[in-house]
N, C-alpha and C positions, 0 to 999 in steps of 0.2 A: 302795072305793078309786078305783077308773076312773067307778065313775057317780058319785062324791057322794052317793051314800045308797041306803036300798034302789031296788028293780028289781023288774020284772015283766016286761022288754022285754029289759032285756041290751043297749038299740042301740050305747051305748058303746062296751063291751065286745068286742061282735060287728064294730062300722066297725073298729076297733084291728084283730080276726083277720085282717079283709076284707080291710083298707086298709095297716096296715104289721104286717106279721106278725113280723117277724123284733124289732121292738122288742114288740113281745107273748110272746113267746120269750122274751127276756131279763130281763122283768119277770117273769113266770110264773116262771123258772129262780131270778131273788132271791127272789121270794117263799118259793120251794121251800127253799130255802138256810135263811133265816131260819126257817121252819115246822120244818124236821129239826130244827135246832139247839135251836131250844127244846122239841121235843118228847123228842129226848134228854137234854135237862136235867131236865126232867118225870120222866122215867122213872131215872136217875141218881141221881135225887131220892129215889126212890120210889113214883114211881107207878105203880102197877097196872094200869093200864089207860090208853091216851087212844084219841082217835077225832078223824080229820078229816072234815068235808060239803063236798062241791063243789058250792057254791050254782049255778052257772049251766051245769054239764056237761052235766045235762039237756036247755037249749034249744036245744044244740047238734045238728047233721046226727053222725051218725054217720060219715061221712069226716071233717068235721072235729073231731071227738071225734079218732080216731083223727091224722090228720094232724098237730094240734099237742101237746094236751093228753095223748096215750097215750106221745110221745115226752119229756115229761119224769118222766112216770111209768117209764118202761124207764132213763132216764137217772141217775135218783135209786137205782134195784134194784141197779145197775153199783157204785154208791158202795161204798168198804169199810166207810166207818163208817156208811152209813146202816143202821136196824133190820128188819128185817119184823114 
């Protein structure tokens, strides 16, 4: 979505954390939004099982793991309707 196609680098991605984080936040937060909602649809539905991969968590520092990306994972836990 932020690189236009696959990535190896992330620099996108990463200039976005670096450079305006608080709109990386808010992007990350919709996404979040949109991903629950249909994954509770999913499961509503019937489905047994789903699974999400966080393609670029990995190339991240482990502060900034935690600094941005950990805070909408705790933020989405808080939700009432969100599932575990």
């Amino acid at each position: 979505m932020v690189e236009g196609g696959s990535s190896k680098e992330f620099q996108y991605i990463k200039a976005m954390l670096y450079g305006a984080p608080g709109e990386l936040h808010r992007l990350l937060g919709v996404i979040t939004q949109a991903t629950l909602a249909y994954l509770n649809a999913q499961i509503a539905a019937g489905a047994q099982a789903v699974m999400v991969f966080d393609t670029w968590g990995g190339a991240l520092t482990p502060a900034d793991y935690r600094g941005v990306l950990a805070a909408l994972h705790a933020a989405d836990r808080r939700r009432p309707d969100a599932r575990a």
